[in-house]
PDB file of N, CA, C and O in Angstrom:
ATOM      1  N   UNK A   1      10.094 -17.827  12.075  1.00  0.00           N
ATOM      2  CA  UNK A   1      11.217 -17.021  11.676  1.00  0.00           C
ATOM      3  C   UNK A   1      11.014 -15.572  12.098  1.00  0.00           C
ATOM      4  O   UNK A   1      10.734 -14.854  11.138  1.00  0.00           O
ATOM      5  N   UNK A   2      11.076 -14.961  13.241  1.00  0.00           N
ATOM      6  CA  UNK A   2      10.296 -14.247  13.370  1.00  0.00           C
ATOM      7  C   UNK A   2      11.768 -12.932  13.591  1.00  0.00           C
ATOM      8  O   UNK A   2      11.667 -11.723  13.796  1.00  0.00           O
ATOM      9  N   UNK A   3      12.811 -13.643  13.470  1.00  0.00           N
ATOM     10  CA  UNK A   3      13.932 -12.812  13.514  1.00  0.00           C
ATOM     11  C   UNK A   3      13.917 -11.647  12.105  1.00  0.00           C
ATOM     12  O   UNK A   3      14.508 -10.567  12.117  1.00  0.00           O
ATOM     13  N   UNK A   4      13.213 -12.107  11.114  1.00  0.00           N
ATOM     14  CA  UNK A   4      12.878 -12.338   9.594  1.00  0.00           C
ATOM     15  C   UNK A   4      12.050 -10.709   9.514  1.00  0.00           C
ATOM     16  O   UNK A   4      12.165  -9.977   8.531  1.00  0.00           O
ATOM     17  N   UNK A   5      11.332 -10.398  10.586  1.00  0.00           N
ATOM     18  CA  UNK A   5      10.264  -9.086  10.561  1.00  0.00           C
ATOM     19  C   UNK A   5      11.104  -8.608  10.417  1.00  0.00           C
ATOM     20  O   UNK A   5      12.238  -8.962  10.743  1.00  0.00           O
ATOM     21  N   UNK A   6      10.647  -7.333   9.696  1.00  0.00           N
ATOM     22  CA  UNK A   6      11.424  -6.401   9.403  1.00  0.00           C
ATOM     23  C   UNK A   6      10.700  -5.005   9.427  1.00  0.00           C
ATOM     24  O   UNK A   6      11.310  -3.951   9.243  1.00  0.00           O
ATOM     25  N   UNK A   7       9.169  -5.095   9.700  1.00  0.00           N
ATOM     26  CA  UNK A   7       8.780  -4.206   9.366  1.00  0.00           C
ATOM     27  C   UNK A   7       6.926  -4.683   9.688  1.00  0.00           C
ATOM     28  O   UNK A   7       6.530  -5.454   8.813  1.00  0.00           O
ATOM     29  N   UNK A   8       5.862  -4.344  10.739  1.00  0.00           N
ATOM     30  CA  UNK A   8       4.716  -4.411  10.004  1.00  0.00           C
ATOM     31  C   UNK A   8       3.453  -4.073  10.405  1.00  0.00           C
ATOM     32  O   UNK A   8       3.385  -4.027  11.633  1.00  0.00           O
ATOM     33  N   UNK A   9       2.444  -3.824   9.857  1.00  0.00           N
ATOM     34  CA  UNK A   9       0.940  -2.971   9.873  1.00  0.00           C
ATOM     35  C   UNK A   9      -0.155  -3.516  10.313  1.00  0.00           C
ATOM     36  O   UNK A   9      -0.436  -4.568   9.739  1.00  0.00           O
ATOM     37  N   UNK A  10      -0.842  -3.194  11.089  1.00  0.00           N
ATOM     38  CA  UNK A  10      -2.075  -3.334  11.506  1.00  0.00           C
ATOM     39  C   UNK A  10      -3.054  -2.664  10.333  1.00  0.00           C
ATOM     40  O   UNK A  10      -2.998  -1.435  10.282  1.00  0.00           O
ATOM     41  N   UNK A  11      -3.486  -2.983   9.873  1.00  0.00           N
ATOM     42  CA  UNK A  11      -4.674  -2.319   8.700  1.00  0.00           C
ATOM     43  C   UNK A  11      -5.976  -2.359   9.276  1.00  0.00           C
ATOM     44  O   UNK A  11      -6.410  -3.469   9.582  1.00  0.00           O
ATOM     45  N   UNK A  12      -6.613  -1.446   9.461  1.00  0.00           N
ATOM     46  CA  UNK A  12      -7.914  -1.536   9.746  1.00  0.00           C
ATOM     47  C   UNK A  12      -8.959  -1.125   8.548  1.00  0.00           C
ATOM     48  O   UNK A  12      -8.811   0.069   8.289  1.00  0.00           O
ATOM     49  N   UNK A  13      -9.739  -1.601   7.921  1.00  0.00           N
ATOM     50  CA  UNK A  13     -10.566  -1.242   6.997  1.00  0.00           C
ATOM     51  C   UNK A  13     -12.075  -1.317   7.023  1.00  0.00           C
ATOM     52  O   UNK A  13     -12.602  -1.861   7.993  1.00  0.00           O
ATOM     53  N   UNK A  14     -12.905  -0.769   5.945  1.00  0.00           N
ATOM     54  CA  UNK A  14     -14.423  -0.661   6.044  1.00  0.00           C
ATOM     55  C   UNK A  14     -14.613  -2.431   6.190  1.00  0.00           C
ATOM     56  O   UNK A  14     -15.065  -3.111   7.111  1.00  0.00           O
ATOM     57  N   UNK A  15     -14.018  -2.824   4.769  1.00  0.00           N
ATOM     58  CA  UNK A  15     -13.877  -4.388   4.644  1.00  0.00           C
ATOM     59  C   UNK A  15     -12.506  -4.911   3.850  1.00  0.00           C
ATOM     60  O   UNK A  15     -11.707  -4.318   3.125  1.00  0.00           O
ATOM     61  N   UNK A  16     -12.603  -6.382   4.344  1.00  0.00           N
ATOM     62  CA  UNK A  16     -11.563  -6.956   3.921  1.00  0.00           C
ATOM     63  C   UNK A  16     -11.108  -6.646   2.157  1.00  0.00           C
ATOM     64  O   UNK A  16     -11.991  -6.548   1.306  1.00  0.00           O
ATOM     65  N   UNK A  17      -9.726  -6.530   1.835  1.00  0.00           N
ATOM     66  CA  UNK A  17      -9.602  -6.642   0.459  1.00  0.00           C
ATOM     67  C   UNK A  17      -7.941  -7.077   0.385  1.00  0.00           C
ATOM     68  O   UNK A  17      -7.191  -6.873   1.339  1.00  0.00           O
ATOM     69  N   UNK A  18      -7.508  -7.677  -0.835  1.00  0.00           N
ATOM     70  CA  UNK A  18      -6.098  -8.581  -1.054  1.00  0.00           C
ATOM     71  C   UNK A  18      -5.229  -7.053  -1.504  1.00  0.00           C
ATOM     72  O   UNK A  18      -4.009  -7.027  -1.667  1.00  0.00           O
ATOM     73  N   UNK A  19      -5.987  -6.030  -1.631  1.00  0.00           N
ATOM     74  CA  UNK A  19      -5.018  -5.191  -2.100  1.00  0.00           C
ATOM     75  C   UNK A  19      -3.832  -4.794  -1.449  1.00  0.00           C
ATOM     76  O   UNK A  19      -2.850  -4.438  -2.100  1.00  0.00           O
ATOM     77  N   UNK A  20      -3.840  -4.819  -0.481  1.00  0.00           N
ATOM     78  CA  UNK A  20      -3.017  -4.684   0.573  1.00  0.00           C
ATOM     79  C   UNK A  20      -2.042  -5.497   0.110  1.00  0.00           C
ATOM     80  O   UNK A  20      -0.962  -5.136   0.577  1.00  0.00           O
ATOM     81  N   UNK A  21      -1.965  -6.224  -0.440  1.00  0.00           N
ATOM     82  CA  UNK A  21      -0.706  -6.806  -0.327  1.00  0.00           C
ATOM     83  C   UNK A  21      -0.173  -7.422  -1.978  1.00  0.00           C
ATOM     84  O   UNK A  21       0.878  -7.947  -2.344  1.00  0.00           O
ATOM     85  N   UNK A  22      -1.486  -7.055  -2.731  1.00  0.00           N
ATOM     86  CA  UNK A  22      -0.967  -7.009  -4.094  1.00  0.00           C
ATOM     87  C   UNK A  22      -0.732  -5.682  -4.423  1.00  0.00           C
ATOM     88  O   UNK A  22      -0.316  -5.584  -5.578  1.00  0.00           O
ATOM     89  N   UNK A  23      -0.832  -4.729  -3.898  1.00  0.00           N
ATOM     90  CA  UNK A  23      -0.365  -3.396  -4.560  1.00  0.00           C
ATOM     91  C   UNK A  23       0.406  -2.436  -3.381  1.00  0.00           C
ATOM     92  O   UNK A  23       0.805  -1.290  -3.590  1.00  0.00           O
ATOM     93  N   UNK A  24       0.487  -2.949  -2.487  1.00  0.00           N
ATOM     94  CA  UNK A  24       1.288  -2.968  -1.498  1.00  0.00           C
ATOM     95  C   UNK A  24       0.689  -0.922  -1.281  1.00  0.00           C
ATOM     96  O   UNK A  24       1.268   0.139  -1.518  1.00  0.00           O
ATOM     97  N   UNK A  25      -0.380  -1.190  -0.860  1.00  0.00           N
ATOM     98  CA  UNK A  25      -0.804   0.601  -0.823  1.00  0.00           C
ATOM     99  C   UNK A  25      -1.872   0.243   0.423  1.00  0.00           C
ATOM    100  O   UNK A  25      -2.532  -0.789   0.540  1.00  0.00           O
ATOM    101  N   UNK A  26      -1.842   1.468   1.368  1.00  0.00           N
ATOM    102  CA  UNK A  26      -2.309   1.773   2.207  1.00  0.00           C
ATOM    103  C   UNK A  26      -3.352   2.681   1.981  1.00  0.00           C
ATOM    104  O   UNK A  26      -3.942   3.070   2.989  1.00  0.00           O
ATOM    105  N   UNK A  27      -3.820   3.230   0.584  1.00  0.00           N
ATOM    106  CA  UNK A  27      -4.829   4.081   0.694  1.00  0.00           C
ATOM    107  C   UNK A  27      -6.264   4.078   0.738  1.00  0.00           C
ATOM    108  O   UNK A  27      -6.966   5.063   0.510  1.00  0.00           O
ATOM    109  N   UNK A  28      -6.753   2.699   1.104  1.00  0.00           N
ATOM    110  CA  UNK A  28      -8.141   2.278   0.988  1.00  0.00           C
ATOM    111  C   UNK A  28      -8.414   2.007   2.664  1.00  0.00           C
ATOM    112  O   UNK A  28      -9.539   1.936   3.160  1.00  0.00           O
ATOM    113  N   UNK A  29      -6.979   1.857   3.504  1.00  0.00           N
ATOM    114  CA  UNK A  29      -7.385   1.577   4.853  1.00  0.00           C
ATOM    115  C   UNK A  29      -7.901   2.920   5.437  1.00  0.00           C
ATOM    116  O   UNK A  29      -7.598   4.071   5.123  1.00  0.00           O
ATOM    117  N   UNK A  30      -9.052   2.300   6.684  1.00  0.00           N
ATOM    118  CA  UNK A  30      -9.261   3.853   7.500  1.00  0.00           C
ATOM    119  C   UNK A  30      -8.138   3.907   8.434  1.00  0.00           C
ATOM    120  O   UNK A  30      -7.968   5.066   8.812  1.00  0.00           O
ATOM    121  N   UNK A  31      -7.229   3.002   8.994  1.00  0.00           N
ATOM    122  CA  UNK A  31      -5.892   3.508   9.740  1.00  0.00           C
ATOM    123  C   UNK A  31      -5.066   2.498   9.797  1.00  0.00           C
ATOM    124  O   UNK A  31      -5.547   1.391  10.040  1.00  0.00           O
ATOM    125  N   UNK A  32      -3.848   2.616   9.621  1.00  0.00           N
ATOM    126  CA  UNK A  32      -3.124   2.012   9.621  1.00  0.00           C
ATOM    127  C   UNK A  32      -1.967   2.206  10.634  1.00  0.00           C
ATOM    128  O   UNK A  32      -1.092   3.067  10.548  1.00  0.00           O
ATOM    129  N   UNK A  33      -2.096   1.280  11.599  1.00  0.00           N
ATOM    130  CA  UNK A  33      -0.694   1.407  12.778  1.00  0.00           C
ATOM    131  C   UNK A  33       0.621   0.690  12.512  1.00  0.00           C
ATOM    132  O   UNK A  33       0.571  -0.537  12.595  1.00  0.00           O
ATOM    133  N   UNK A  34       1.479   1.100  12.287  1.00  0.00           N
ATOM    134  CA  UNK A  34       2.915   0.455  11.846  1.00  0.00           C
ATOM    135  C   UNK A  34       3.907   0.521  12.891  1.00  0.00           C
ATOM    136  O   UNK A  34       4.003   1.378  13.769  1.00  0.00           O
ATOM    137  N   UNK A  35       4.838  -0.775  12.629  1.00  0.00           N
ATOM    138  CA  UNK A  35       5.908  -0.416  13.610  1.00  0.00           C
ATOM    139  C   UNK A  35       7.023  -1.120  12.816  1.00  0.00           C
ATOM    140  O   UNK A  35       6.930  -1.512  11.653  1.00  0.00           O
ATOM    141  N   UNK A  36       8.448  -1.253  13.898  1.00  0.00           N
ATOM    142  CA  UNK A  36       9.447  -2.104  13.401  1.00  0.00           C
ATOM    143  C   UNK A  36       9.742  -3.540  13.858  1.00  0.00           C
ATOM    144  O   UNK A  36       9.619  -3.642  15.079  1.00  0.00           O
ATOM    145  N   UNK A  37      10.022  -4.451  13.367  1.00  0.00           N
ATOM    146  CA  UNK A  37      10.910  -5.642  14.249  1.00  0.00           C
ATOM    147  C   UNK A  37       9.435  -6.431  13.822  1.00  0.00           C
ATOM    148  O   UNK A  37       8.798  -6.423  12.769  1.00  0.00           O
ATOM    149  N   UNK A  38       9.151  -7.265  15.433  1.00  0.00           N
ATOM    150  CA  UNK A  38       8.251  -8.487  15.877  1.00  0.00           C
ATOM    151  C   UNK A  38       7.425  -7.274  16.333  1.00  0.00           C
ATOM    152  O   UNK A  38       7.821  -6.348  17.041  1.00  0.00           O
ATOM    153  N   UNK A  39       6.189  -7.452  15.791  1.00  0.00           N
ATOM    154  CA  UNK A  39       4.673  -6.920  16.539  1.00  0.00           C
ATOM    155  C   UNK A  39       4.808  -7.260  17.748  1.00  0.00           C
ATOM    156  O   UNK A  39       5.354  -8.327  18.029  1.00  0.00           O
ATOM    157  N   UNK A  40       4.255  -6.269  18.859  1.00  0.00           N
ATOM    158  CA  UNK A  40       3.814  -6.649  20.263  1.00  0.00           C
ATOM    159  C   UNK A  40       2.420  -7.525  20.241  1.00  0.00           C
ATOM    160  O   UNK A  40       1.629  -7.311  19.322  1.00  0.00           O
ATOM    161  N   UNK A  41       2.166  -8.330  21.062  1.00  0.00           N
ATOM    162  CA  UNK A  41       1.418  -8.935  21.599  1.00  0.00           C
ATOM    163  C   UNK A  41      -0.165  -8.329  21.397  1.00  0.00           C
ATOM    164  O   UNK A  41      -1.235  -8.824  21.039  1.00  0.00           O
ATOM    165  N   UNK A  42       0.217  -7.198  21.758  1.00  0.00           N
ATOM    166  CA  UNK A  42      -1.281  -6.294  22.490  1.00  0.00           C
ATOM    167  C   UNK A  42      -1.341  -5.040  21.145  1.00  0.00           C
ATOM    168  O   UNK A  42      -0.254  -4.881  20.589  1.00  0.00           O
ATOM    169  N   UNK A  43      -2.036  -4.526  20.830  1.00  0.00           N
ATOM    170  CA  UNK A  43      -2.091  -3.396  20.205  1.00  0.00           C
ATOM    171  C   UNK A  43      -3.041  -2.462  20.376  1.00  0.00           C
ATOM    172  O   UNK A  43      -3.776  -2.798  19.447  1.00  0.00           O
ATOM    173  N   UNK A  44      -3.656  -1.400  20.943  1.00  0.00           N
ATOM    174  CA  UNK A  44      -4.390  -1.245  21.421  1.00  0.00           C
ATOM    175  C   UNK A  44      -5.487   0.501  20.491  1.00  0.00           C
ATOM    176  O   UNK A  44      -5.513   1.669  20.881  1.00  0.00           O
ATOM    177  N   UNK A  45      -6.160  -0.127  19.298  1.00  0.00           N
ATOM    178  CA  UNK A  45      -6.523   1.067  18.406  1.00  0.00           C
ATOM    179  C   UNK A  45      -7.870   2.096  19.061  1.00  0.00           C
ATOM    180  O   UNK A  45      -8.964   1.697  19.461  1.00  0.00           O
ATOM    181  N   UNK A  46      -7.353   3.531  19.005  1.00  0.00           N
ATOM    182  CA  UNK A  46      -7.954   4.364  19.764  1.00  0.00           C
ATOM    183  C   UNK A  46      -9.404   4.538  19.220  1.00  0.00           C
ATOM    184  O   UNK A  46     -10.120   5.187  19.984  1.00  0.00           O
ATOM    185  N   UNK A  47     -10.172   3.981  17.744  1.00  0.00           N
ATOM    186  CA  UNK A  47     -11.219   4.199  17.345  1.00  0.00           C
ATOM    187  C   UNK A  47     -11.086   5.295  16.559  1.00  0.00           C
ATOM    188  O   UNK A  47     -12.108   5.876  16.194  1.00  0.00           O
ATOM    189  N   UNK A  48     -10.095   5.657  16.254  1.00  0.00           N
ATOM    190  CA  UNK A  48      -9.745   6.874  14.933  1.00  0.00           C
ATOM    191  C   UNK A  48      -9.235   6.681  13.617  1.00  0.00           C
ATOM    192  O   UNK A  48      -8.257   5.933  13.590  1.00  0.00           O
ATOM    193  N   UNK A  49      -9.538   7.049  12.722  1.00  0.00           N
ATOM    194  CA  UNK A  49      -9.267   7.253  10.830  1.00  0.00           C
ATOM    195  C   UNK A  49      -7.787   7.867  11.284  1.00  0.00           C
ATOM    196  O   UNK A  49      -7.466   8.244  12.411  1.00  0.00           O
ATOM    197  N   UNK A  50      -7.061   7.858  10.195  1.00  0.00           N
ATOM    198  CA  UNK A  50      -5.668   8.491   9.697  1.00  0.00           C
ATOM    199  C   UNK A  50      -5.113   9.988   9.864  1.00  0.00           C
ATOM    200  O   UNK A  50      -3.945  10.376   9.884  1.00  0.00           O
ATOM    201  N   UNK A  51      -6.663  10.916  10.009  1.00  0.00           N
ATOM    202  CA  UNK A  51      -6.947  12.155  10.181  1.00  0.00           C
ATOM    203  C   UNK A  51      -7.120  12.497  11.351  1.00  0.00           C
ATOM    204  O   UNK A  51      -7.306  13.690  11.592  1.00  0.00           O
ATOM    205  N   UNK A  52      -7.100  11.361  12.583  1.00  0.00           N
ATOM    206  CA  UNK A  52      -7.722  11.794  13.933  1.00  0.00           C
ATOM    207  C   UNK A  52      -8.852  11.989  13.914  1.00  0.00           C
ATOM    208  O   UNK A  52      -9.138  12.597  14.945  1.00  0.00           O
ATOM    209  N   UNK A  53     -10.296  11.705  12.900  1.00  0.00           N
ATOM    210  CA  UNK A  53     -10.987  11.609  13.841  1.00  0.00           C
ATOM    211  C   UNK A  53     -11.843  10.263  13.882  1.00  0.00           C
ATOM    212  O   UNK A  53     -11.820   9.314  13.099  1.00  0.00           O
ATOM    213  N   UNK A  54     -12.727  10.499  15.214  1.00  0.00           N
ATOM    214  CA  UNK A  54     -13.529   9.359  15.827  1.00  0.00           C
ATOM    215  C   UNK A  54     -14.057   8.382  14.856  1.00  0.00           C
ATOM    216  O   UNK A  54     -15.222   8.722  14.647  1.00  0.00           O
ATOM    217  N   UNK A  55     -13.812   7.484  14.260  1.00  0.00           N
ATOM    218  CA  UNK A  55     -14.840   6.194  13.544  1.00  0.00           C
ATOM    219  C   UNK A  55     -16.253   6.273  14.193  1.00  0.00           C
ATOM    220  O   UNK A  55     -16.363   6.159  15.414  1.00  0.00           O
ATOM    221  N   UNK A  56     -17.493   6.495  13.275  1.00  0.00           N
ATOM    222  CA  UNK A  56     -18.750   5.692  14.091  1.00  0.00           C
ATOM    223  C   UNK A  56     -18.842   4.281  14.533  1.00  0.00           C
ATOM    224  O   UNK A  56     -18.052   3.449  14.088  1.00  0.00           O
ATOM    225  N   UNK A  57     -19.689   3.993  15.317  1.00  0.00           N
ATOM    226  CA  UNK A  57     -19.789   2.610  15.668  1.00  0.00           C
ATOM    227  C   UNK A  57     -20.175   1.709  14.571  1.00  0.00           C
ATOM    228  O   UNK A  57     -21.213   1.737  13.910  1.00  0.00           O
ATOM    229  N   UNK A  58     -19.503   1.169  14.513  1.00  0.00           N
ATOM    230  CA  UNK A  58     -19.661  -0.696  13.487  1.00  0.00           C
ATOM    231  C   UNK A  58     -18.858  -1.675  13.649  1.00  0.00           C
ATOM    232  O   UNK A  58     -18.154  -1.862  14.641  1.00  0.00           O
ATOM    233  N   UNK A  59     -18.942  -2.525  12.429  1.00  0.00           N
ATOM    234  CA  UNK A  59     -18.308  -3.748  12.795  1.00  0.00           C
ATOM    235  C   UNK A  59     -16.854  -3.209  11.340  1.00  0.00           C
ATOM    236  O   UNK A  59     -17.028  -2.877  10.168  1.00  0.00           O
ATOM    237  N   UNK A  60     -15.605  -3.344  12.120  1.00  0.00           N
ATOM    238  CA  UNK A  60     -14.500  -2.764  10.548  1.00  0.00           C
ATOM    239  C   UNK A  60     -13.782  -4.090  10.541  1.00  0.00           C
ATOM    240  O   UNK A  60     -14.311  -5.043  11.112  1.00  0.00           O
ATOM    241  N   UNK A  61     -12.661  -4.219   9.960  1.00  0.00           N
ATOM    242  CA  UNK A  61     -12.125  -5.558   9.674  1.00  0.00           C
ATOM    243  C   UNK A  61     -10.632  -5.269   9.791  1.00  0.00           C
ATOM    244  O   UNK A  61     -10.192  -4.125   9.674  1.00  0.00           O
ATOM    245  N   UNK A  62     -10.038  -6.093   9.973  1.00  0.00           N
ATOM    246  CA  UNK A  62      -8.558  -6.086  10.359  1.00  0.00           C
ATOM    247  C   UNK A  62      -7.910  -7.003  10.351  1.00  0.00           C
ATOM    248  O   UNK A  62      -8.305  -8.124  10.672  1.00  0.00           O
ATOM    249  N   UNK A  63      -6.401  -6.624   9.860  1.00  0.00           N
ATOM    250  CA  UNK A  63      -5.470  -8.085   9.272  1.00  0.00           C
ATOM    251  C   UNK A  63      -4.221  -7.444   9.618  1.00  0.00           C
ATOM    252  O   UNK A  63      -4.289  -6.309  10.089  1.00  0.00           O
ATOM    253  N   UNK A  64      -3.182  -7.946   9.472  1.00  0.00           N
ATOM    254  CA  UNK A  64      -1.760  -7.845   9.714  1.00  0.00           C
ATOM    255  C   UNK A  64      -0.962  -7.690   8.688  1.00  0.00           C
ATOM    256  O   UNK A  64      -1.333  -8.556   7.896  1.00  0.00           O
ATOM    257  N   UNK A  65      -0.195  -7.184   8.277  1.00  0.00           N
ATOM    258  CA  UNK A  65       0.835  -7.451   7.330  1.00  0.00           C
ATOM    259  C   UNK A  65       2.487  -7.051   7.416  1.00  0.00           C
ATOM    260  O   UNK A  65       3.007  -5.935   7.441  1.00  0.00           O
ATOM    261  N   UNK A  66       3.081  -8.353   7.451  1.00  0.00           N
ATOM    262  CA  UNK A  66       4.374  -8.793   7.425  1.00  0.00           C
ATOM    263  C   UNK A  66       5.203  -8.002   6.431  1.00  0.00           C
ATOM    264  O   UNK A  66       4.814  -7.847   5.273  1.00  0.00           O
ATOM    265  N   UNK A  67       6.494  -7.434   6.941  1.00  0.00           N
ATOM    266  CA  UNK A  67       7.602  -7.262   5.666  1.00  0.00           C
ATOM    267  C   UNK A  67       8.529  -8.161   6.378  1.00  0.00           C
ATOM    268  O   UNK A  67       8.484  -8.327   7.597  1.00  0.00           O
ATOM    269  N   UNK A  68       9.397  -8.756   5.565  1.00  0.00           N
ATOM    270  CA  UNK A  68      10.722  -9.359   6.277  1.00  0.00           C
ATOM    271  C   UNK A  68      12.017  -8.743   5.252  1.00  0.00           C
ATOM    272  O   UNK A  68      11.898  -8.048   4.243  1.00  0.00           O
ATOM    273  N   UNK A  69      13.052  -9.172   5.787  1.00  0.00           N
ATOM    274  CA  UNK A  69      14.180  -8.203   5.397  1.00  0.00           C
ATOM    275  C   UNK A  69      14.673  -8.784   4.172  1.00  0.00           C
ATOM    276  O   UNK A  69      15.763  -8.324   3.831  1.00  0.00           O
ATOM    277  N   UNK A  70      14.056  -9.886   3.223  1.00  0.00           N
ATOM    278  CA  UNK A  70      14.312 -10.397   2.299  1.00  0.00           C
ATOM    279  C   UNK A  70      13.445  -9.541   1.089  1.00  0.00           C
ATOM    280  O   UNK A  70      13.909  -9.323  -0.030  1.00  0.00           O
ATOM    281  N   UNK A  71      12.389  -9.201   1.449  1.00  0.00           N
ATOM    282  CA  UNK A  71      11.867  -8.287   0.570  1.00  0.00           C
ATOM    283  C   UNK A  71      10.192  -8.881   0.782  1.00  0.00           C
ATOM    284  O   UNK A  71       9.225  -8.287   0.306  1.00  0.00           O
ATOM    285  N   UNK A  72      10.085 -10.263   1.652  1.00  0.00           N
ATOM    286  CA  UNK A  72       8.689 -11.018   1.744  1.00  0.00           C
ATOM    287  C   UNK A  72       7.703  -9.909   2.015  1.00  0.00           C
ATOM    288  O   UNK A  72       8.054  -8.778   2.352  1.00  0.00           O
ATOM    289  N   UNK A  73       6.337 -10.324   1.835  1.00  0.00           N
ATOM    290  CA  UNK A  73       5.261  -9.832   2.149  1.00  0.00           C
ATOM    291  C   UNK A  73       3.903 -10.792   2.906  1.00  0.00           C
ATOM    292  O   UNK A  73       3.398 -11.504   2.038  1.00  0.00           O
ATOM    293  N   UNK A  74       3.475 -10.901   3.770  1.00  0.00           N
ATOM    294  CA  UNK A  74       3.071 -11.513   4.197  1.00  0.00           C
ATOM    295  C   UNK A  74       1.184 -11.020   4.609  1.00  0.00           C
ATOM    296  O   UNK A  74       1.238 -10.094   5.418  1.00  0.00           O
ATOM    297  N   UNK A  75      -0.083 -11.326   4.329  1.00  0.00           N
ATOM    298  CA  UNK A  75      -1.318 -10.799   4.779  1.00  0.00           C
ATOM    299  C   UNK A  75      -1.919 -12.099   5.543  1.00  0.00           C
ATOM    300  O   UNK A  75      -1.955 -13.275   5.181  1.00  0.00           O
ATOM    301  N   UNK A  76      -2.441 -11.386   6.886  1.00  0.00           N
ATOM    302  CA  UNK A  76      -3.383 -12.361   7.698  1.00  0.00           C
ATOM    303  C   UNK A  76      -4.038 -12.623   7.360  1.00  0.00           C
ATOM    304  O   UNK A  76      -4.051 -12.300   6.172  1.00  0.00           O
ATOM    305  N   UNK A  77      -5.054 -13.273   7.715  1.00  0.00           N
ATOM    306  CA  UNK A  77      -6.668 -13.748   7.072  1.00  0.00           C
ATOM    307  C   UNK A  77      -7.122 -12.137   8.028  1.00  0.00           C
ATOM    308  O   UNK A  77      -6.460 -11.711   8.974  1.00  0.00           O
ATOM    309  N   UNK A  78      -8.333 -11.501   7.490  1.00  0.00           N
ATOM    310  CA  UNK A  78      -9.276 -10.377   8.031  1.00  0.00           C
ATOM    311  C   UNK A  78      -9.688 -11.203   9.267  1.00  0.00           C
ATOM    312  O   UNK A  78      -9.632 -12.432   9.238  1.00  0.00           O
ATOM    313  N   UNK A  79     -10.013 -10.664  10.120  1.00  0.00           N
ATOM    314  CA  UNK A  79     -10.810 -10.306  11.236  1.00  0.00           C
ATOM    315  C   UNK A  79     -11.415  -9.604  11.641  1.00  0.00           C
ATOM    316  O   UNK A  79     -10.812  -8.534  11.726  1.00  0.00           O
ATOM    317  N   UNK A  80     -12.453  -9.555  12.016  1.00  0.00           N
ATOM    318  CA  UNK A  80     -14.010  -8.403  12.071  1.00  0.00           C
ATOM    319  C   UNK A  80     -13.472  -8.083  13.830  1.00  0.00           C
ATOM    320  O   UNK A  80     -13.028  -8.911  14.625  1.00  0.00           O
ATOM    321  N   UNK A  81     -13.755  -6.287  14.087  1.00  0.00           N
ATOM    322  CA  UNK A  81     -14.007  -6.081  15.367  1.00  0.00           C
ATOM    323  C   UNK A  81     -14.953  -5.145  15.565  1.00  0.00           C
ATOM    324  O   UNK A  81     -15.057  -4.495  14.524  1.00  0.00           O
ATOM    325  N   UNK A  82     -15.741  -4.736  16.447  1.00  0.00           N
ATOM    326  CA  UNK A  82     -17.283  -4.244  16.711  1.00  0.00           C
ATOM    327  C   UNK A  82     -16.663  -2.773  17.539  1.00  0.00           C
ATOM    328  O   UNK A  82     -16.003  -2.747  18.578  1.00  0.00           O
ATOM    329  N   UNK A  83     -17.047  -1.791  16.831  1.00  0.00           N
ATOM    330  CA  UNK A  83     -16.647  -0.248  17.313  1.00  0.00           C
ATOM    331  C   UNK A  83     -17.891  -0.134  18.149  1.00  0.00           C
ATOM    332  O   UNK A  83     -18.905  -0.346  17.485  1.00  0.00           O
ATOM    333  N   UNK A  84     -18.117   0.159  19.502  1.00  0.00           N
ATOM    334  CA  UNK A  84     -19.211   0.759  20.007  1.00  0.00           C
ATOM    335  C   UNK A  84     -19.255   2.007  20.191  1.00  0.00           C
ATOM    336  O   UNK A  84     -20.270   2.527  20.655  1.00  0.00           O
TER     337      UNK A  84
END
C-alpha cells in the first residue's frame, strides 16, 4: 500500500529502542532524515548528529519509520551500520 505513505524517517541511533514509535519522539536519535510520500530507494547519511557535527567511528543502528495518511505508524526491525 505504498500509495498509503504519507510521511517518513530514517532514525539513526546509539542503539535500537521501540520508543520511536511508542512515543512518537525523535529526541533520543543522533539524526534523523525525513521526507514526504514513498522513501527513495537509496539514502545516502553524511556521518553527522542533528547539530552538524561529525559522528566518531562505530557501529549505530537504524530503522525506518512509516506515517500513512490514516494516522498509521509503522517501525522497521533496527539495523546495525559501521561508521569508519
Amino acid at each position: 500500500k505504498e500509495s498509503q505513505v504519507s510521511e517518513w524517517r530514517i532514525i539513526i541511533a546509539a542503539q535500537p529502542s521501540s520508543n520511536y514509535l511508542a512515543q512518537d519522539t525523535d529526541r533520543d536519535a543522533l539524526r534523523v532524515i525525513r521526507g514526504k510520500g514513498i522513501p527513495p530507494s537509496v539514502i545516502v547519511w553524511d556521518g553527522k548528529d542533528q547539530a552538524g557535527s561529525r559522528l566518531n567511528p562505530a557501529k549505530y543502528s537504524y530503522a525506518i519509520l512509516l506515517y500513512t495518511w490514516q494516522g498509521g505508524k509503522y517501525l522497521s526491525n533496527w539495523s546495525q551500520l559501521t561508521m569508519e
